[in-house]
MARMI-995130 format. One record per atom (N, C-alpha, C): residue number from 1; atom name; x, y negated, z. Coordinates in steps of 0.001 Angstrom, whole numbers, plus 500000, padded with zeros to 6 digits. Last residue first. Example, Ala and Ser with C-alpha at 12.3 -4.5 7.8 and 13.67 -1.06 7.14 Angstrom:
2
- k_a_px_py_pz
- 2_N_512850_502250_507080 .
- 2_CA_513670_501060_507140 .
- 2_C_512900_499970_507870 .
- 1_N_513190_505690_507800 .
- 1_CA_512300_504500_507800 .
- 1_C_513200_503300_507800 .
***
This chain:
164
- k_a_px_py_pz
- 164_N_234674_178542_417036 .
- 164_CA_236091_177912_416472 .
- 164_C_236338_179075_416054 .
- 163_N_231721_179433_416060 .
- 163_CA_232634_179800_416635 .
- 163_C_233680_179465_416382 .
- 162_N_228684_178647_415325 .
- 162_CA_229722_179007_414694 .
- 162_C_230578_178908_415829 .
- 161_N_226230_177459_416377 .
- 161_CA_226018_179013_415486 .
- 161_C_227558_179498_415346 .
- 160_N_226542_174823_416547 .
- 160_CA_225700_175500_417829 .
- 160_C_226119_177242_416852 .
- 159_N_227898_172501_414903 .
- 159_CA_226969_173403_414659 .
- 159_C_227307_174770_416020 .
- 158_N_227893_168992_415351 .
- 158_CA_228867_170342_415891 .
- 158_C_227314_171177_415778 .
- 157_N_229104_165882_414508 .
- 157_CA_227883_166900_414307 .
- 157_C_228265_168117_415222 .
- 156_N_230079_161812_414933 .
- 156_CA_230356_163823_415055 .
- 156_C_229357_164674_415185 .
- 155_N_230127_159584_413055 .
- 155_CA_229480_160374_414134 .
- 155_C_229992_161857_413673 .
- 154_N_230253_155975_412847 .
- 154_CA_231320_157232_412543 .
- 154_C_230726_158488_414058 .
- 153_N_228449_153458_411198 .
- 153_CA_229145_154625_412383 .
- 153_C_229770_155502_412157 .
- 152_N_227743_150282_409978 .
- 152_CA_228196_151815_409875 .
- 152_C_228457_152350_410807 .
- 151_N_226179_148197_407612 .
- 151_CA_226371_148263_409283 .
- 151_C_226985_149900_408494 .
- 150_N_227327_145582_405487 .
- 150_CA_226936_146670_405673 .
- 150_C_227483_147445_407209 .
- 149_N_228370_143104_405826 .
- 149_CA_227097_143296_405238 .
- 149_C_226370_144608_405444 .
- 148_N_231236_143814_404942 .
- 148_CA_230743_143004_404259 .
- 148_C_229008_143471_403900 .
- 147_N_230470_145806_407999 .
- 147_CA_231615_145482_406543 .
- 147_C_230961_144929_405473 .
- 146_N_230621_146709_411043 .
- 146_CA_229817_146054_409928 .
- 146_C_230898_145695_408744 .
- 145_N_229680_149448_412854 .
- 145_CA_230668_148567_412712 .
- 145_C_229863_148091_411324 .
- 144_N_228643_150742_416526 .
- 144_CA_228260_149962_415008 .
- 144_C_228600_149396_414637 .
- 143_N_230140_153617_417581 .
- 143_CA_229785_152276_417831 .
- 143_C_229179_151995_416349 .
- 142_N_229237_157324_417424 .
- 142_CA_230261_156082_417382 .
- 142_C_229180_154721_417433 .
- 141_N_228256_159793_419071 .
- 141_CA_227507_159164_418187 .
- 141_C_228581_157662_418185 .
- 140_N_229424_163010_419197 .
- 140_CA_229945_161942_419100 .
- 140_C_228820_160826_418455 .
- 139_N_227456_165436_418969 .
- 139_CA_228259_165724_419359 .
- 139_C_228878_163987_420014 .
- 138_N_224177_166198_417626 .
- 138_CA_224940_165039_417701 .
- 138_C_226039_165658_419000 .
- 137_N_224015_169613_415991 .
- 137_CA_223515_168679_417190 .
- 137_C_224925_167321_417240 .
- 136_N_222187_172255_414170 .
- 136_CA_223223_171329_414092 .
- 136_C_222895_169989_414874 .
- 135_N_220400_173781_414226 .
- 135_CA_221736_174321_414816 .
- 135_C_222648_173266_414417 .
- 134_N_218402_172900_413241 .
- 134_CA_218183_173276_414415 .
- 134_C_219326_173807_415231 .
- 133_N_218753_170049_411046 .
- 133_CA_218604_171466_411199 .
- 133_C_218856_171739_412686 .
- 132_N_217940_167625_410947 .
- 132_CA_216426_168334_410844 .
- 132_C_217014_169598_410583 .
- 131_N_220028_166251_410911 .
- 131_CA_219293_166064_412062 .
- 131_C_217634_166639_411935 .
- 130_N_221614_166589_408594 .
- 130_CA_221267_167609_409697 .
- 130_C_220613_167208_410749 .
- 129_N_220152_166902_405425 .
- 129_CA_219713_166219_406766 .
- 129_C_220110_166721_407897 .
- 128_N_222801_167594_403262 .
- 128_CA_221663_168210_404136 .
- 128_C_221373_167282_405151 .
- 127_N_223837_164931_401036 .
- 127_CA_223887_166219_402138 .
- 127_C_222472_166434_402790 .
- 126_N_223079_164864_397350 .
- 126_CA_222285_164759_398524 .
- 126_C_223379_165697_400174 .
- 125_N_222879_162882_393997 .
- 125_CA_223305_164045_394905 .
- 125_C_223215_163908_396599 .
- 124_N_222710_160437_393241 .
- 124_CA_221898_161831_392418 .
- 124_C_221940_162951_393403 .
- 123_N_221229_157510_394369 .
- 123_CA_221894_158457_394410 .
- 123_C_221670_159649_393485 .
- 122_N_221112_153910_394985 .
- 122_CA_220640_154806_394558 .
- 122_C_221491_155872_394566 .
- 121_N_222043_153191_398345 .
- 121_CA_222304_152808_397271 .
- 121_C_221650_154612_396731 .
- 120_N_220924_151880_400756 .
- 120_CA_220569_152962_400006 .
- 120_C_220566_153012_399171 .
- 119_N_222744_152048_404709 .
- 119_CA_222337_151250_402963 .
- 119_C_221693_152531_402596 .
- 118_N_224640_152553_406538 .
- 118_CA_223514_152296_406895 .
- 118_C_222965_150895_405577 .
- 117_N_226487_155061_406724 .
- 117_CA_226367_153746_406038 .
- 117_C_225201_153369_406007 .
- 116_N_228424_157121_408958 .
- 116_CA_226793_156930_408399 .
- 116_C_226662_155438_407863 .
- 115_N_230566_159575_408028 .
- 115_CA_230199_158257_408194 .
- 115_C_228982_158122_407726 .
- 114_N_230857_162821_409909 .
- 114_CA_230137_162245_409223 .
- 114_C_230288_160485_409572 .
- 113_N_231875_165659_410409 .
- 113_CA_232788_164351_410768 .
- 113_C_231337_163247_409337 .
- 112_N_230924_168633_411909 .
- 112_CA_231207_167589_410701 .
- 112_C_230902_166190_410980 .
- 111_N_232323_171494_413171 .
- 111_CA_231584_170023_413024 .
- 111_C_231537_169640_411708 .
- 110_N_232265_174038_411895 .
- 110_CA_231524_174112_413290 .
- 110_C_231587_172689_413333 .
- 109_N_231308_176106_408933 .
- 109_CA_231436_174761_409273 .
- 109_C_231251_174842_410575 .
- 108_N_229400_177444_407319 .
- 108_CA_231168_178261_408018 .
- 108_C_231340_177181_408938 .
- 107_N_227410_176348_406050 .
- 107_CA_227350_177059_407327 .
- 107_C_228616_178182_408237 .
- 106_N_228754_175038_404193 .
- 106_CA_228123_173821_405710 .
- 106_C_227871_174843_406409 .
- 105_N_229962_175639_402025 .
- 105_CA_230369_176215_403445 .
- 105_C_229870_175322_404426 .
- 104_N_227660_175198_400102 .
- 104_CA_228430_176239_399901 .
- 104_C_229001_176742_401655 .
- 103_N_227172_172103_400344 .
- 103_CA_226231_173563_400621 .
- 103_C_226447_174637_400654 .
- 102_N_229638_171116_399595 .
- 102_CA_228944_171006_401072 .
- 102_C_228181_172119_401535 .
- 101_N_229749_172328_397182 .
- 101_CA_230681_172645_398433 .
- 101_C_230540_172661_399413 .
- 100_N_227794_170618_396003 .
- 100_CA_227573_172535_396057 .
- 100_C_228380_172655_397021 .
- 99_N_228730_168253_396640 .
- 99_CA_227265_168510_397071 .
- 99_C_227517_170080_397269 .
- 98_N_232325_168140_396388 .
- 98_CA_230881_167721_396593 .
- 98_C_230123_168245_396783 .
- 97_N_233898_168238_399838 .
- 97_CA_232897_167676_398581 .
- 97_C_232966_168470_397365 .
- 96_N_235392_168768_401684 .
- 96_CA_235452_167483_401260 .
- 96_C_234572_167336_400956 .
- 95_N_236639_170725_404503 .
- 95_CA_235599_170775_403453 .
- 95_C_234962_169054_403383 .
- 94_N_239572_170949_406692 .
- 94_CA_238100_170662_405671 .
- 94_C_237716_170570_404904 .
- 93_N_241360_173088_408747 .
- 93_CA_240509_172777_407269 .
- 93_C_239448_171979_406991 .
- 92_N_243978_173800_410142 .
- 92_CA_243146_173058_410357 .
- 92_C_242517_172511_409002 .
- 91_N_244983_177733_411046 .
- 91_CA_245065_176030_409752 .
- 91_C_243706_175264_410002 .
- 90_N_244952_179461_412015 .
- 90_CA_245066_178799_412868 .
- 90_C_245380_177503_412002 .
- 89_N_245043_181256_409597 .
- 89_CA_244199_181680_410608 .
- 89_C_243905_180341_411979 .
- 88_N_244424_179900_406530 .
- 88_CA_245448_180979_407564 .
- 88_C_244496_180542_408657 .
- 87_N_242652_180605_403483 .
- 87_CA_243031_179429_404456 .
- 87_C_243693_180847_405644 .
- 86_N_242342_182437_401256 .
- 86_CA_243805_181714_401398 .
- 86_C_243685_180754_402569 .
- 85_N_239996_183224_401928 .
- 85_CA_241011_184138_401752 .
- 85_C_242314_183579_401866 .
- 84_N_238105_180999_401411 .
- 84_CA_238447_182106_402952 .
- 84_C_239421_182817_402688 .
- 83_N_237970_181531_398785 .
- 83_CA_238529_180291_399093 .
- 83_C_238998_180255_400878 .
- 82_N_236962_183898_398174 .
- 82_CA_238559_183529_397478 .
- 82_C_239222_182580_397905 .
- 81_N_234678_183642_399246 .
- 81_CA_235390_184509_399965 .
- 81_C_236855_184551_399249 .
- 80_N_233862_181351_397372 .
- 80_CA_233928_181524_398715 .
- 80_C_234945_182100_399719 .
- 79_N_235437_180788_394083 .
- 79_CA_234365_181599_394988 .
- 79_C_234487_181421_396694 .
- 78_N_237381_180734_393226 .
- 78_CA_236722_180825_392097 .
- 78_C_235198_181157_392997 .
- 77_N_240491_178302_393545 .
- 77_CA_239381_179766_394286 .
- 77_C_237995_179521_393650 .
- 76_N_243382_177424_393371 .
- 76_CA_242171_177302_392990 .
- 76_C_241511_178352_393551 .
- 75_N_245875_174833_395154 .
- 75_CA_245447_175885_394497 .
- 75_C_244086_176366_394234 .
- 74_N_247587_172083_393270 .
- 74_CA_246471_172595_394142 .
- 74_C_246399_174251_393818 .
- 73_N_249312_171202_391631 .
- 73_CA_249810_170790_393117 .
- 73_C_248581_171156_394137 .
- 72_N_247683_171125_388947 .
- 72_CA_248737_171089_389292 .
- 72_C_248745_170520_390802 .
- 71_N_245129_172940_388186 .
- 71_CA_245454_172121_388906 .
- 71_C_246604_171852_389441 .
- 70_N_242930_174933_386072 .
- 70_CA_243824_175274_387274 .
- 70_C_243949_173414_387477 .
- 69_N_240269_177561_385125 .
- 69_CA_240549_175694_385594 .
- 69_C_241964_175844_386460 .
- 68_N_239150_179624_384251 .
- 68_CA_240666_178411_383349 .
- 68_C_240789_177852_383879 .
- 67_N_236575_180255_385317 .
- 67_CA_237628_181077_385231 .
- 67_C_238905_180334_384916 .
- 66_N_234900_177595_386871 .
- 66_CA_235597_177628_385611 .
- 66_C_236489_178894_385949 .
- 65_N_233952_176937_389621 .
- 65_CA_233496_178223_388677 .
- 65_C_233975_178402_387150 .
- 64_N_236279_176538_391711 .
- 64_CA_235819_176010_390212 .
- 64_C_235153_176973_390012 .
- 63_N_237826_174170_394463 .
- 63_CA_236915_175551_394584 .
- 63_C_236433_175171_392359 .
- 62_N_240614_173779_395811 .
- 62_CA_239858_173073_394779 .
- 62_C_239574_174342_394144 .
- 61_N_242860_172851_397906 .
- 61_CA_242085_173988_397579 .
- 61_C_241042_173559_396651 .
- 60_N_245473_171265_399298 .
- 60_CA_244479_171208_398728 .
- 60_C_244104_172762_397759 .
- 59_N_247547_170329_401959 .
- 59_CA_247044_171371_400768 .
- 59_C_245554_171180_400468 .
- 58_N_248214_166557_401732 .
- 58_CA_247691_167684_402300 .
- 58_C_247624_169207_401212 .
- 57_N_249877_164708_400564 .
- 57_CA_250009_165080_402225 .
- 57_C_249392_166027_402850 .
- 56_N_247053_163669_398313 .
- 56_CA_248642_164082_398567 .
- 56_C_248225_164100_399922 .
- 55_N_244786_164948_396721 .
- 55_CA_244974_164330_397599 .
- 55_C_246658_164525_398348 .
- 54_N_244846_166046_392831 .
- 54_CA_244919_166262_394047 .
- 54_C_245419_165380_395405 .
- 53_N_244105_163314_390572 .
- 53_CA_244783_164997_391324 .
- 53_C_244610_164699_392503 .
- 52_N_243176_161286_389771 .
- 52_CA_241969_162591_388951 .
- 52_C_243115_163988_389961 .
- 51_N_243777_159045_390253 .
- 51_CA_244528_159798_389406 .
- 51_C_244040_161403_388484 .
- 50_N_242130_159356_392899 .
- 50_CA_242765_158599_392484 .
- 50_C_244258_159350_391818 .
- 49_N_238966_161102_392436 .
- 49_CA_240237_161407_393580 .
- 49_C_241583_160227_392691 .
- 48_N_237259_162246_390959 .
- 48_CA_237022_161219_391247 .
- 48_C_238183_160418_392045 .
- 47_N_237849_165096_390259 .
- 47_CA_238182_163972_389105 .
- 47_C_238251_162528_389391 .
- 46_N_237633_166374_392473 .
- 46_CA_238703_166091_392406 .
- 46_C_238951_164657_391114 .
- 45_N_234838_167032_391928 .
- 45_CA_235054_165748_393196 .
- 45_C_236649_165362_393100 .
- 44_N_234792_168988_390301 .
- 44_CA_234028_167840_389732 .
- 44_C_234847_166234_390463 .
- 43_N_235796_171169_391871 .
- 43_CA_237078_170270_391043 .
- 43_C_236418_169126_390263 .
- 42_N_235733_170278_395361 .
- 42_CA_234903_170895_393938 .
- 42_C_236055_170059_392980 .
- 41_N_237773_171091_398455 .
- 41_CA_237275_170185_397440 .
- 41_C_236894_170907_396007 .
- 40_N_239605_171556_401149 .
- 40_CA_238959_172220_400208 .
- 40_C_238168_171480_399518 .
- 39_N_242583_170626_403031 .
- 39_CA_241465_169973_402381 .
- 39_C_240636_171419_401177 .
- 38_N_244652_171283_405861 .
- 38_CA_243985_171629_404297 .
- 38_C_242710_171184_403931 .
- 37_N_246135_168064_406862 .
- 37_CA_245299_169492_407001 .
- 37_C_245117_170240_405568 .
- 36_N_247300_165649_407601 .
- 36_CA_248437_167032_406918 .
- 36_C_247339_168154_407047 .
- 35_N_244088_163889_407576 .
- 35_CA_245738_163697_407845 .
- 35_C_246884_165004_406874 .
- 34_N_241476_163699_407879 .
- 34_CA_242073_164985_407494 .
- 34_C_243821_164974_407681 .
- 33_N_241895_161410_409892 .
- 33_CA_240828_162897_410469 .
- 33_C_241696_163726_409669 .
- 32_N_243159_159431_408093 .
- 32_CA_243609_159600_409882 .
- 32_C_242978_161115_410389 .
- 31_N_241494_159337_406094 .
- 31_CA_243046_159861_405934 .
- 31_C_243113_160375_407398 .
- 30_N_239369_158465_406950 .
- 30_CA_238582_160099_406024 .
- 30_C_240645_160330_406317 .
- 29_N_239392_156413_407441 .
- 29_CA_238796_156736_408590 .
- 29_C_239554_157952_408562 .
- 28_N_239995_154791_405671 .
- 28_CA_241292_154663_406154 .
- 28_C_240571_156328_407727 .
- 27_N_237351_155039_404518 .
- 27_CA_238533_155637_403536 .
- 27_C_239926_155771_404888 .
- 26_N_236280_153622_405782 .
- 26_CA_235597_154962_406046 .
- 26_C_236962_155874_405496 .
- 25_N_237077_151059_405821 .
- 25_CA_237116_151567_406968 .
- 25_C_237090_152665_407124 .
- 24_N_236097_150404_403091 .
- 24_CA_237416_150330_403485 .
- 24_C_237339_151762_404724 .
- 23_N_232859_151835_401969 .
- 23_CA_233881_150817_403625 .
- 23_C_235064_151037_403389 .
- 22_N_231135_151817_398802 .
- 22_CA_232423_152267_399689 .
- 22_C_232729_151273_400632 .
- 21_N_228521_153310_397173 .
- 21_CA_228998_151568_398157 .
- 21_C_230496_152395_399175 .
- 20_N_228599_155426_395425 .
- 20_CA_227886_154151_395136 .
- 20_C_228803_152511_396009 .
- 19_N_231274_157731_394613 .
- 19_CA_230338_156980_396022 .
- 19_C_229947_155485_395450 .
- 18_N_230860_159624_391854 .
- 18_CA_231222_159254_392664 .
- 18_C_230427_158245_393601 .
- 17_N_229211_160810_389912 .
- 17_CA_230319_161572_390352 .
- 17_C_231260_160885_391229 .
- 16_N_226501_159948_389675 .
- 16_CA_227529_159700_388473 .
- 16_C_228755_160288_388974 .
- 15_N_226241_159096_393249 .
- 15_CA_225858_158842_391997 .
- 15_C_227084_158958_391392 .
- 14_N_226448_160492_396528 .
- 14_CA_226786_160024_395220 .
- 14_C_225958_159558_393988 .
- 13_N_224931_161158_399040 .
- 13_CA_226540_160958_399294 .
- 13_C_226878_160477_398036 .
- 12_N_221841_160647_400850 .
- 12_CA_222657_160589_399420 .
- 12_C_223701_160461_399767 .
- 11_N_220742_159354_403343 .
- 11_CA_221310_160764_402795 .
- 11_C_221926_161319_401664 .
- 10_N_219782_157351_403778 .
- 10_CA_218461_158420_402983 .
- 10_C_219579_159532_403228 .
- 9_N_221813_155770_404594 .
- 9_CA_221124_156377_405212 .
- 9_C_220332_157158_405226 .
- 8_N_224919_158198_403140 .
- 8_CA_224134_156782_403135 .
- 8_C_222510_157231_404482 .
- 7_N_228121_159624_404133 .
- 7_CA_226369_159962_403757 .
- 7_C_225950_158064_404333 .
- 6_N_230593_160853_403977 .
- 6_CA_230238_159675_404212 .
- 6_C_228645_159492_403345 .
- 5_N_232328_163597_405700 .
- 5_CA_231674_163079_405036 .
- 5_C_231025_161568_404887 .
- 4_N_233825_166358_406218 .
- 4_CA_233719_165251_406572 .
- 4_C_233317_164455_405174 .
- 3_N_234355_169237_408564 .
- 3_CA_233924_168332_407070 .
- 3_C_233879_167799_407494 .
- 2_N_236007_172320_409734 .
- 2_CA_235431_171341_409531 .
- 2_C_234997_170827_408244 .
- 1_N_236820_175688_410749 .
- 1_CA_236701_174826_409589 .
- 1_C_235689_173734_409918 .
***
């Protein structure tokens, strides 16, 4: 299981339930990586998702602590080991968002596909610094691309602890 993500430079990924400053680039980045995979996603992060459903072309998993919550064209998991339970064994997965999710399986996680936007737009919500955890190491550090103004990279993480 992977992620992928688009973290500012403090590190903030949102405000208000969605991304402060958006790249084109990052969006066309986030389709091409997750492509036909399974996606796992908070159903807060699904609201933000164009149309409020689920990401087409892929299965989608949309984690709720709502006992009721369901989701047409997704399926739901109320928990971790509910949400491990339905991915198959040789399915290519990531983990979308938001914040609790991140924190939830960043340590099932063996990369993560991170855009780094080099801004700081205010934020409420936060990924983990991984360049201040000890098991998590630059893998891919990408070129520096600029979009109206704003510099960016596209970098690969790979956690040292986990095991394809």
């Amino acid at each position: 299981m992977d992620l992928i993500v688009a973290v500012y430079s403090h590190w903030g990924i949102g405000k208000n339930g969605t991304q402060p400053v958006v790249v084109p680039e990052d969006r066309r980045h986030f389709r091409e990586i997750t492509g036909k995979s399974t996606v796992i996603v908070g159903d807060r992060t699904v609201k933000d998702f164009p149309g409020g459903k689920p990401l087409k072309g892929r299965r989608n998993i949309i984690m709720s602590i709502d006992p009721d919550y369901t989701c047409e064209g997704a399926e739901v998991a109320h928990s971790v080991d509910e949400a491990m339970a339905l991915i198959g064994e040789n399915e290519q997965v990531f983990v979308i968002g938001g914040a609790s999710i991140y924190r939830l399986l960043l340590p099932k996680c063996k990369r993560a596909y991170l855009t780094i936007l080099y801004t700081e737009p205010e934020c409420d919500v936060w990924f983990p610094n991984l360049d201040e955890m000890e098991n998590w190491h630059i893998e891919d550090m990408g070129a520096l691309h600029e979009h109206d103004g704003i510099k960016y990279c596209f970098m690969t993480y790979i956690n040292s602890e986990v095991e394809r």
